[in-house]
C-alpha positions in Angstrom: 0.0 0.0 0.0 0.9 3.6 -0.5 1.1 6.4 1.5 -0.5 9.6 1.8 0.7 13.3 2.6 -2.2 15.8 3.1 -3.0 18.7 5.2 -6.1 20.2 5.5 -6.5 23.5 7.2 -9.2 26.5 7.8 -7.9 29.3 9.9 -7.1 33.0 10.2 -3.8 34.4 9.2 -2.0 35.9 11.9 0.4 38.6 10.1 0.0 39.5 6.1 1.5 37.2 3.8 5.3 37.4 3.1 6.3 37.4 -0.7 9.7 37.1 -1.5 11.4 35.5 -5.0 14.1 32.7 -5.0 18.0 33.6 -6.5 16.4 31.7 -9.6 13.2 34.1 -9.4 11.0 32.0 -8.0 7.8 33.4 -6.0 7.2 32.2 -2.4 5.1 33.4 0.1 5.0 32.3 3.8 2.0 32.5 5.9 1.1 32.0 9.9 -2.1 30.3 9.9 -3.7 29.5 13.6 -6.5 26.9 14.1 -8.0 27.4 17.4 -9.6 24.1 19.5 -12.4 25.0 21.8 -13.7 22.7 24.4 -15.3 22.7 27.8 -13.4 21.2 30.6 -14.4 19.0 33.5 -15.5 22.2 35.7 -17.4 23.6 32.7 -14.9 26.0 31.6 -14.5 27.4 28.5 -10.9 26.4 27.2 -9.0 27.2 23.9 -6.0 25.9 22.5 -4.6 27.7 19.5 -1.6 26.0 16.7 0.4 27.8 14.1 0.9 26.6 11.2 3.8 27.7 8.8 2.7 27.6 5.3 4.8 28.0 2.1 3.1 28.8 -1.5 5.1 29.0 -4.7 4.5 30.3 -8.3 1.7 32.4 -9.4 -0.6 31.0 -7.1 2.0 33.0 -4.3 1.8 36.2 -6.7 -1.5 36.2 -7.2 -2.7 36.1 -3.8 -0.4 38.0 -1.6 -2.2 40.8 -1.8 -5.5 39.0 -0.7 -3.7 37.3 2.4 -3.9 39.8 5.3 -3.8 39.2 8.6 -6.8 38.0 10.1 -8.5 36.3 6.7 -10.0 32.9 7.2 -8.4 30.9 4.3 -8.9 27.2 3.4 -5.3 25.5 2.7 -4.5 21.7 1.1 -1.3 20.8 1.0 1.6 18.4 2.4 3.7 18.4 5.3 7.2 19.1 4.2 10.7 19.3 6.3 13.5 21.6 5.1 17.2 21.2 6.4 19.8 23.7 7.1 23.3 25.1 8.8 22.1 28.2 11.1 25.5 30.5 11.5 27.4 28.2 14.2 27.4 25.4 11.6 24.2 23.4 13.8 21.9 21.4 12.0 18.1 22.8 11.9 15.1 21.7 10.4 11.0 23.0 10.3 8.5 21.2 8.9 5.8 23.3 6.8 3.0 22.8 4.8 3.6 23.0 1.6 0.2 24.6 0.0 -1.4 23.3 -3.0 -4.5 24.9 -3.3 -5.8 28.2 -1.1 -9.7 29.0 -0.8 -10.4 32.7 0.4 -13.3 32.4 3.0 -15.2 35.1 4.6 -14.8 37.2 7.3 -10.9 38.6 8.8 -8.7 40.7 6.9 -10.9 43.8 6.7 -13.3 42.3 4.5 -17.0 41.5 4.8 -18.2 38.6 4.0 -16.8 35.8 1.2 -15.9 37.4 -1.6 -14.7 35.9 -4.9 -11.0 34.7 -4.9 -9.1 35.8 -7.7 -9.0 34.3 -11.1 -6.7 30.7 -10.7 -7.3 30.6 -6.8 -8.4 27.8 -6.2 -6.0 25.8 -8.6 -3.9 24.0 -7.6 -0.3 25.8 -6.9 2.4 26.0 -10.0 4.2 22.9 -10.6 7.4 23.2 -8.7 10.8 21.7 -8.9 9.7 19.2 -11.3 6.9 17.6 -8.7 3.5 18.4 -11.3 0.7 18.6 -8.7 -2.6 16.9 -10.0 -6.6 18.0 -10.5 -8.4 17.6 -7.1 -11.9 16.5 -7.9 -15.2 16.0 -5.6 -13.7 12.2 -4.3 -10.7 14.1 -2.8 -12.6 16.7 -0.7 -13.1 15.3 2.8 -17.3 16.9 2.9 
């Protein structure tokens, strides 16, 4: 059997997106995405438990939504978890792992804006193929609702 890589992810931004460009030219933007857990506790408190999530776009679907990712948007994000390797400046070994995101769905409410409003032309395709790795259709089977 196979195995599968795939994030799934609704949340808010917490800063605006970060677009930057590769030696080579490349567009990538970087995002910080929180997903907040709520729950009641055993006393019948209200608790909340918030992640971040660091997620990487590249290509035209990075360029073309920058300026749409502002801090606060709800966005919906597919992608794959992906770990990155390098020497900080004392020559130690570090590592993150990302999501690596494939397809970006601007939801309403956050960033300023009221209500949904249409995402820009190519949004919700899937991201540019990257470093050789072509990134396939999603169709209706694929989406978990």
């Amino acid at each position: 059997m196979g195995s599968v890589n795939k994030v799934i992810l609704v949340g808010n931004l917490g800063r605006d997106a970060e677009l930057r460009y590769t030696p080579g030219g490349a567009p990538v933007a970087t995002l910080n995405l929180a997903t907040t857990e709520m729950w009641n506790d055993k006393a019948g408190q209200r608790q909340e438990k918030t992640e971040w999530h660091r997620v990487v776009l590249w290509g035209k679907t990075a360029e073309s939504l920058n300026e749409y990712l502002t801090k606060g948007k709800q966005i919906y994000v597919e992608g794959r978890l992906q770990t990155r390797q390098w020497d900080d400046k004392d020559g130690n070994k570090r590592y993150t792992t990302e999501i690596r995101g494939d397809r970006i769905v601007l939801l309403g409410g956050g960033g300023g804006g009221g209500g949904a409003r249409q995402q820009p032309r190519g949004a919700s395709a899937p991201a540019e193929e990257h470093m050789g790795e072509p990134v396939s259709e999603l169709t209706d089977d694929d989406i978990p609702f």
